[in-house]
Residue frames as qw, qx, qy, qz and C-alpha x, y, z in Angstrom:
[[0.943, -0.107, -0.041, -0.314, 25.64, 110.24, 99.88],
 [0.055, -0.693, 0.719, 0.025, 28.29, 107.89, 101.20],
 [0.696, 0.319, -0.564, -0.308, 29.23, 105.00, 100.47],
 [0.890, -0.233, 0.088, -0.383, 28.47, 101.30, 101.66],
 [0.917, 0.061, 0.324, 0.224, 30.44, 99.46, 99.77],
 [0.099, -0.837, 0.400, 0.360, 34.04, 100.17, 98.19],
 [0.794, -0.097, 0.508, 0.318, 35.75, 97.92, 95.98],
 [0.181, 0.757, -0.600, -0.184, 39.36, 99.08, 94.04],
 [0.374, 0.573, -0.727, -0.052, 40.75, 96.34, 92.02],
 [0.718, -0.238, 0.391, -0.525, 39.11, 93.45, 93.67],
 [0.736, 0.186, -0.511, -0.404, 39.85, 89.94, 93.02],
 [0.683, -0.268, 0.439, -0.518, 38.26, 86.82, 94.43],
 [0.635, 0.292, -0.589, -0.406, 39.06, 83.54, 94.32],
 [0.756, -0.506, 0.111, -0.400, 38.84, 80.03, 95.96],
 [0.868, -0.155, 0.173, 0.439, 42.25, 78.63, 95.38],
 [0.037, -0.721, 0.322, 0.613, 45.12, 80.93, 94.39],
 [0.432, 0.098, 0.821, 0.361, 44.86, 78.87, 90.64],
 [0.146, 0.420, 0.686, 0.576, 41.58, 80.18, 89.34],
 [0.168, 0.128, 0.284, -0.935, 40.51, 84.04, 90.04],
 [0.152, 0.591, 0.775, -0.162, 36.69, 84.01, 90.06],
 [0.041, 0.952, 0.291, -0.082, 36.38, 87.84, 90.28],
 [0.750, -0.079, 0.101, 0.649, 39.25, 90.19, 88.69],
 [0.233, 0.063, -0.024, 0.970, 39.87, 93.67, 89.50],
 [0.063, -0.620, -0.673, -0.399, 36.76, 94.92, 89.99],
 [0.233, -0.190, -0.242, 0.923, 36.35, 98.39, 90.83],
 [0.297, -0.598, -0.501, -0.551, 32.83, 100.20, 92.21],
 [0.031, -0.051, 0.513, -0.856, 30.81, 101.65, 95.09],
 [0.369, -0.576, -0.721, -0.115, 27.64, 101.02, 96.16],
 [0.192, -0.533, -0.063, -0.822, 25.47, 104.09, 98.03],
 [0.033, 0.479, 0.765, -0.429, 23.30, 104.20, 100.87],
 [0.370, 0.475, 0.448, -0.661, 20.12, 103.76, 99.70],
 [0.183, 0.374, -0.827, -0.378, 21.43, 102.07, 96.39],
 [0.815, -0.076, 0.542, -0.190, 19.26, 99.17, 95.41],
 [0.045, 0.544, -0.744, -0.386, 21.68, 96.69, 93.10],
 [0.938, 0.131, 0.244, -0.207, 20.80, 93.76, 91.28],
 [0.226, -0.439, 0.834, 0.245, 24.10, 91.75, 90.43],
 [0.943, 0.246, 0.079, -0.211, 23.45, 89.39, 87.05],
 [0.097, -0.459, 0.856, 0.218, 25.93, 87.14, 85.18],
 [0.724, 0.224, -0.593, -0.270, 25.88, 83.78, 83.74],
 [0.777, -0.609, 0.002, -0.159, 25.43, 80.98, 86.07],
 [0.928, -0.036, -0.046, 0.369, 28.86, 80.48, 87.57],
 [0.359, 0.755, -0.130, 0.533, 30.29, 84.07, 86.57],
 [0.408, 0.133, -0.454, 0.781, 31.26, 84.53, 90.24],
 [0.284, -0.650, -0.085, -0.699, 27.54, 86.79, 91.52],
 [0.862, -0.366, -0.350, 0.022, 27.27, 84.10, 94.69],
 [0.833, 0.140, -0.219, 0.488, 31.21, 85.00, 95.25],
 [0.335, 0.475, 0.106, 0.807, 31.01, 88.54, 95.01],
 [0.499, -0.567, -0.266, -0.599, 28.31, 88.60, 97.51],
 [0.844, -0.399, -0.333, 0.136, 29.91, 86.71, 99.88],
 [0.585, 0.327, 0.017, 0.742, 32.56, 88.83, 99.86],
 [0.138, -0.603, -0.003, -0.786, 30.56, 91.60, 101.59],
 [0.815, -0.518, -0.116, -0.231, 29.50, 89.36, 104.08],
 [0.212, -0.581, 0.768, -0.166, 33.32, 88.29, 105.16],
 [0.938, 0.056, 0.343, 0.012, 32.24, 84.38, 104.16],
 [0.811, 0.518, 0.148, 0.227, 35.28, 84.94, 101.19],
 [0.641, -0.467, 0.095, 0.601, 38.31, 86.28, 101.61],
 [0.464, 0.881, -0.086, -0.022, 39.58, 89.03, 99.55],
 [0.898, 0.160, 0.147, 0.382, 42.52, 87.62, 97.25],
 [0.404, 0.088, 0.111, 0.904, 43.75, 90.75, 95.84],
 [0.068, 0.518, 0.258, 0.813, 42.91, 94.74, 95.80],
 [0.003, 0.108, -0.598, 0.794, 40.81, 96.21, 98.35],
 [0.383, -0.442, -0.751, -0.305, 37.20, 95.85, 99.91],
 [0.194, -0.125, 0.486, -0.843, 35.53, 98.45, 102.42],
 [0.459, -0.538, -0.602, -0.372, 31.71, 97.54, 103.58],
 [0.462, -0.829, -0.315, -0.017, 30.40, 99.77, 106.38],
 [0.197, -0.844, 0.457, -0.198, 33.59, 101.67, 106.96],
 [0.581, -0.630, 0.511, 0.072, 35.31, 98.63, 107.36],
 [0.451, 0.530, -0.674, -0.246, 38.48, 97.06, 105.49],
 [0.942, -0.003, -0.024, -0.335, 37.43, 93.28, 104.61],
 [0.781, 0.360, -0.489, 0.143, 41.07, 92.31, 103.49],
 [0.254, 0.084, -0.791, 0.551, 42.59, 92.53, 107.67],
 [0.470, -0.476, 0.071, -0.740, 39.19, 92.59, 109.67],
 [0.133, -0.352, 0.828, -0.416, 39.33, 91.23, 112.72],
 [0.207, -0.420, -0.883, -0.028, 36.96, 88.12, 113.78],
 [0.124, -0.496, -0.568, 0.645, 35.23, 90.54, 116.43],
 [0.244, 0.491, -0.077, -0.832, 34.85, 93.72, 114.41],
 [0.240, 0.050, -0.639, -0.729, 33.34, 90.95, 111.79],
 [0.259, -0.452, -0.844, 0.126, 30.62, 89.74, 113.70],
 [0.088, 0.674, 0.415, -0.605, 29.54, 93.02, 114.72],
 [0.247, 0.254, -0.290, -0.889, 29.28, 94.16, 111.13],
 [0.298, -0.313, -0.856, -0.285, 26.93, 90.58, 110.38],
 [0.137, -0.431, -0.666, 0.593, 24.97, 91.82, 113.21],
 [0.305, 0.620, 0.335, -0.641, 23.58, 94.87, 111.41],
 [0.249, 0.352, -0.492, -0.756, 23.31, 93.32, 108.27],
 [0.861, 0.142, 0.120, -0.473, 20.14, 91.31, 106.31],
 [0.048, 0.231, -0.912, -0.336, 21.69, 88.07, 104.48],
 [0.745, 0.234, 0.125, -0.612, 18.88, 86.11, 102.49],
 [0.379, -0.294, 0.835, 0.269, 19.67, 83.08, 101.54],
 [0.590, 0.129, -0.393, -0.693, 18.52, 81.07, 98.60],
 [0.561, -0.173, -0.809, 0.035, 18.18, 77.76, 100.68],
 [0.436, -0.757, -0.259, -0.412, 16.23, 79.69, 103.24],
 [0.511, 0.181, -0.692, 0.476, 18.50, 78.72, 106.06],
 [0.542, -0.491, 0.189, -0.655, 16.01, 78.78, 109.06],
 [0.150, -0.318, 0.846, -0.401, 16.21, 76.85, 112.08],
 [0.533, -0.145, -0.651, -0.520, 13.31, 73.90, 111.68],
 [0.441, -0.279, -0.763, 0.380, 13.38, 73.15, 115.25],
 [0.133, -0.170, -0.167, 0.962, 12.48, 76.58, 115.94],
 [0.264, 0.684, 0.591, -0.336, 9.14, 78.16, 115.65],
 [0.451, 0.510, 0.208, 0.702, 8.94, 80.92, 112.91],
 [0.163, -0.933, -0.116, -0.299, 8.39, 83.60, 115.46],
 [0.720, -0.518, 0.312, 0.342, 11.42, 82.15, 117.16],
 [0.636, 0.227, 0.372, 0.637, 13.58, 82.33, 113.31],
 [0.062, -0.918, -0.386, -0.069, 12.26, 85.59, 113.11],
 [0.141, -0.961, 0.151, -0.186, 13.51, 87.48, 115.69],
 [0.907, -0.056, -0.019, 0.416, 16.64, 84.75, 116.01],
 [0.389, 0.501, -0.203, 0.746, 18.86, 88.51, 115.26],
 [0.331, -0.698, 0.075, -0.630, 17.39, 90.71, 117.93],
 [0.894, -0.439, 0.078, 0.052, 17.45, 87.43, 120.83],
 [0.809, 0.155, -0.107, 0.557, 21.43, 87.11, 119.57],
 [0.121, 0.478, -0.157, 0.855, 21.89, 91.16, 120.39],
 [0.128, -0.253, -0.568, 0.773, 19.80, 91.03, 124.08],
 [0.350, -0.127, -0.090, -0.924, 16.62, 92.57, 123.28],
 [0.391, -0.023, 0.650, -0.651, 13.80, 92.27, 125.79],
 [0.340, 0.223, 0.913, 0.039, 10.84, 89.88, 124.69],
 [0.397, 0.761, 0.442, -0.261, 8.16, 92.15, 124.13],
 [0.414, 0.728, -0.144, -0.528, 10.09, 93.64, 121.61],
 [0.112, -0.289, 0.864, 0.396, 11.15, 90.70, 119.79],
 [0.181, 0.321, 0.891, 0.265, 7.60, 90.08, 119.74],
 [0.235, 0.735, 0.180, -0.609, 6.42, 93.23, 118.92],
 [0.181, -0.541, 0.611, 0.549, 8.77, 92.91, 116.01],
 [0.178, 0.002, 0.913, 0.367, 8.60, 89.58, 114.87],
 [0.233, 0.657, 0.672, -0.250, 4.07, 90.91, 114.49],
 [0.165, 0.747, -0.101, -0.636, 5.14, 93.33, 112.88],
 [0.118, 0.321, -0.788, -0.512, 7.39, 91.63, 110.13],
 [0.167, 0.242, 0.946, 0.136, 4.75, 88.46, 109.41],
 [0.350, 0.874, 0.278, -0.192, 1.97, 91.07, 108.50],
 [0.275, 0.725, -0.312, -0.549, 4.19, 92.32, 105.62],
 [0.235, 0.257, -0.853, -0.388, 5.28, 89.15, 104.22],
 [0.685, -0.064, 0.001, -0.726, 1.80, 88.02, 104.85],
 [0.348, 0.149, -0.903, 0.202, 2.57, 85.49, 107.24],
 [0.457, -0.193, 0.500, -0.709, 0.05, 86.43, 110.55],
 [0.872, -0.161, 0.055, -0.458, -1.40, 83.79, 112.42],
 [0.970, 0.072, -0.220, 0.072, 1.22, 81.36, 111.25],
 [0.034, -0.826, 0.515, -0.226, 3.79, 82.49, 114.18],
 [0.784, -0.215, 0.553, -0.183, 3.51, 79.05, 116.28],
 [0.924, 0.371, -0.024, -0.091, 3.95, 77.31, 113.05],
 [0.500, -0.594, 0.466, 0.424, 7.29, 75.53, 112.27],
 [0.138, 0.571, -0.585, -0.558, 9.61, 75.77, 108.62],
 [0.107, -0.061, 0.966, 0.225, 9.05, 72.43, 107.69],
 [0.249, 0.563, 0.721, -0.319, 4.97, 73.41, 107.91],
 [0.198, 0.822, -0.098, -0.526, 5.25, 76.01, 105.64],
 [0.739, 0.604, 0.194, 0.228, 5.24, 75.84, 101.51],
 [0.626, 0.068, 0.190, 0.753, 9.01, 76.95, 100.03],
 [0.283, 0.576, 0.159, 0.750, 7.77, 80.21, 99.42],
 [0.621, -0.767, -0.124, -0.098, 6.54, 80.94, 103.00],
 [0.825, -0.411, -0.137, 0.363, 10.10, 80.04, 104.23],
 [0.574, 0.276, 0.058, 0.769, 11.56, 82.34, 102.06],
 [0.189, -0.695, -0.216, -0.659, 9.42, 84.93, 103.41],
 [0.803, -0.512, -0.144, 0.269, 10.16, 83.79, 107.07],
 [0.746, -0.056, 0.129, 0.651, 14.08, 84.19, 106.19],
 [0.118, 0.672, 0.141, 0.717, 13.34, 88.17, 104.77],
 [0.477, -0.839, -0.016, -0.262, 11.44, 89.22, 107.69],
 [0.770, -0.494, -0.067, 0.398, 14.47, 87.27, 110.11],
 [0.607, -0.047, -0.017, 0.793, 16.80, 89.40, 108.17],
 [0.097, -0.690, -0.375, -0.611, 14.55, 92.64, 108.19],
 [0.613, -0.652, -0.429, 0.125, 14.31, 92.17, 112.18],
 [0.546, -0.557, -0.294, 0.552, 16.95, 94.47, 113.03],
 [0.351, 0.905, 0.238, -0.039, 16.72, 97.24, 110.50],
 [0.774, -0.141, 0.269, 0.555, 19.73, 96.47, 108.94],
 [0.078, -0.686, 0.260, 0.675, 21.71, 99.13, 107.17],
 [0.279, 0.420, -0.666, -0.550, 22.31, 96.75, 104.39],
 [0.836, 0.045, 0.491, -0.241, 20.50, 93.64, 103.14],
 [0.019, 0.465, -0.830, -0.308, 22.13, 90.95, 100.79],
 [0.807, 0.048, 0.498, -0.313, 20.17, 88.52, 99.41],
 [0.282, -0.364, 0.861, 0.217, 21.17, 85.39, 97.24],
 [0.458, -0.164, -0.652, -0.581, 18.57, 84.89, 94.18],
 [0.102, -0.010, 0.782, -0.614, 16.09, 85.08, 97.13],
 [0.627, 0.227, 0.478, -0.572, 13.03, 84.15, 94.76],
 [0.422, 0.313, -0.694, -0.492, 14.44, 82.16, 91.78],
 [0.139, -0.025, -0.987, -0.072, 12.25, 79.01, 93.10],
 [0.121, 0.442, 0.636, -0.621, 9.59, 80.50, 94.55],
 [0.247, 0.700, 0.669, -0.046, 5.76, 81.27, 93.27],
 [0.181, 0.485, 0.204, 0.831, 4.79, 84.47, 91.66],
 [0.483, -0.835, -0.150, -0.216, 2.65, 85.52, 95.10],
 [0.941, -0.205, -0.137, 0.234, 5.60, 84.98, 97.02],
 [0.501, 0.140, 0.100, 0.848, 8.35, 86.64, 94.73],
 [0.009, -0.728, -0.382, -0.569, 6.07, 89.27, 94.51],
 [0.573, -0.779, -0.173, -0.185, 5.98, 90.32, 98.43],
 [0.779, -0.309, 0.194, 0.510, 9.83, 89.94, 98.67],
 [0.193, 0.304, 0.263, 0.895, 10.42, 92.68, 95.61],
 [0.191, -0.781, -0.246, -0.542, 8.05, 94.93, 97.63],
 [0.592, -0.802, -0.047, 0.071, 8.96, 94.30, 100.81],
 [0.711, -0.206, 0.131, 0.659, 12.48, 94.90, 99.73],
 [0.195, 0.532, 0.259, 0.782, 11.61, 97.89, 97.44],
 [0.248, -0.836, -0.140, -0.469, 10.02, 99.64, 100.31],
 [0.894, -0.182, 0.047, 0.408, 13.01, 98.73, 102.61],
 [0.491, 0.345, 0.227, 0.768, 15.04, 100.83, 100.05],
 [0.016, -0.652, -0.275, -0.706, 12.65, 103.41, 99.12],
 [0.456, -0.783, -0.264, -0.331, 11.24, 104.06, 102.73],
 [0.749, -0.638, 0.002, 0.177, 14.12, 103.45, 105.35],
 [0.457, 0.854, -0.240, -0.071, 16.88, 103.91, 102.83],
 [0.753, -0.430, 0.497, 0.003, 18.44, 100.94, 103.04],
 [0.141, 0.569, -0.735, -0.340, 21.13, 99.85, 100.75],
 [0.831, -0.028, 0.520, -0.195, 19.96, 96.30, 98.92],
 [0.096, 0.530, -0.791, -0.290, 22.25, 94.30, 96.98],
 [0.816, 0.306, 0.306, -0.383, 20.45, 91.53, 95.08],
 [0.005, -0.389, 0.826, 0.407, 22.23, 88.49, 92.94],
 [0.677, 0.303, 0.343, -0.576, 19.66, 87.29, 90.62],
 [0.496, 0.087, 0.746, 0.435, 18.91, 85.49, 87.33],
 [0.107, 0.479, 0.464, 0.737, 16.72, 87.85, 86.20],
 [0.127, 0.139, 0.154, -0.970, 15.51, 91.23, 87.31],
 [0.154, 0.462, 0.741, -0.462, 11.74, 91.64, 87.85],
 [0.349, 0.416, 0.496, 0.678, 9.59, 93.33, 85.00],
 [0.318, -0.867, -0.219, -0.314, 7.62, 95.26, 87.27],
 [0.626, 0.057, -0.348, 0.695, 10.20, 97.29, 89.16],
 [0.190, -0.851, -0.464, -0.156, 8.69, 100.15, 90.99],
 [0.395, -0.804, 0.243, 0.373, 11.97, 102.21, 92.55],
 [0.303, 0.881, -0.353, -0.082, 15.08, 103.16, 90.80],
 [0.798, -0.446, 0.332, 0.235, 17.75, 100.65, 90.96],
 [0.108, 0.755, -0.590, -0.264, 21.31, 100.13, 89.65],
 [0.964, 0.260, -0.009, -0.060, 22.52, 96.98, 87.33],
 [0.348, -0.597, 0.718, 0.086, 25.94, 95.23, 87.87],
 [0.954, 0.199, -0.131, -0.183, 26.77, 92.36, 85.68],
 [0.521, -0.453, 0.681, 0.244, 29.94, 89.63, 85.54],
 [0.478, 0.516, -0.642, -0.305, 31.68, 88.63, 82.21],
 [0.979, -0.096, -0.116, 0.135, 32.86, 85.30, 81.76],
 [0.547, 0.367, -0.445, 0.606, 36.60, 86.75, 82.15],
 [0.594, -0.381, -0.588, 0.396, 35.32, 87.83, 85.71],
 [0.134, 0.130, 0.043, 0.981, 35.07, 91.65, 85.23],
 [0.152, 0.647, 0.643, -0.380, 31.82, 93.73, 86.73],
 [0.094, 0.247, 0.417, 0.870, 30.28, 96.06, 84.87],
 [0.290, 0.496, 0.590, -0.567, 27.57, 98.68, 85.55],
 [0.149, 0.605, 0.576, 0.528, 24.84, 98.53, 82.98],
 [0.069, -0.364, -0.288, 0.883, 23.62, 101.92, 82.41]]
């Protein structure tokens, strides 16, 4: 099984004054699903960004998809965001935009023909049990809808890896619920790698996953 994610001796910070993350050495699978905890502040937000190329790596090293994070070019990072999910926790969807338009917003950025952006985008709103409300815009839609909007958009291109950012610590229990399934079957069925930075892990868990935590001194740890 190879690996997704790489990180020797990692540390992350946002001025060269106060390291965030410090040394942190692990690997992440394909077909790994992770839940990252900590204390608020410990650095889980940081660490995560970090895979995405939004954070620089300070010291040590940092592969994700085959590629090295600490010299990657602008180009060769944009095509690794390109086949990856990111979930925010402030939904970040376009409000001018229909949701069948936020949707498939990945697939229309990569050239893909209509009918299959809307083959797609019918496809994703019947799992996060959106249908009917394509025409509809973000701002029409309850906080937990949007977050469910913002899954499917990052679901849309059957991403290798999905990231998501305490993508239901505000949201209903119907809601959270359909986001931890539609991410557990994600995993479990396509074998996609999901990295998750939560406050708390779900009681009903229904796949295998792995547990990562942050100290306060900035150290990861896998719970086992």
């Amino acid at each position: 099984m190879s690996d997704v994610i790489t990180a020797n001796n990692l540390t992350l910070s946002y001025d060269k004054e106060e390291q965030i993350i410090k040394n942190a050495t692990f690997s992440i699978k394909k077909g790994d699903f992770v839940f990252i905890t900590g204390a608020s502040g410990s650095g889980k937000s940081t660490l995560l960004k970090s895979f995405y190329g939004s954070l620089p790596v300070n010291q040590g090293s940092l592969i994700v998809g085959g590629l090295d994070m600490v010299d990657i070019k602008k180009d060769k990072l944009q095509e690794l965001r390109t086949h990856l999910g990111i979930v925010f926790q402030d939904y970040r969807l376009i409000n001018e935009w229909t949701v069948e338009r936020n949707v498939v917003l990945p697939l229309w950025i990569a050239g893909y023909s209509d009918e299959v952006q809307s083959t797609q985008a019918e496809r994703l709103l019947h799992h996060v049990k959106l249908s009917g409300k394509e025409k509809k815009y973000p701002l029409e839609l309850s906080g937990g809808e949007q977050q469910r909007v913002g899954v499917a958009r990052a679901l849309a291109k059957n991403p290798f890896l999905i990231l998501a950012d305490e993508p239901t610590g505000n949201l209903d229990d119907y809601s959270s619920n359909v986001i931890w399934d539609l991410m557990e079957n994600a995993c479990h069925q396509l074998d996609t790698t999901v990295v998750v930075v939560t406050h708390r892990i779900p009681a009903v868990f229904n796949i295998r996953y792995r547990h990562f935590t942050i100290d306060e001194n900035g150290s990861v740890y896998e719970i086992h």
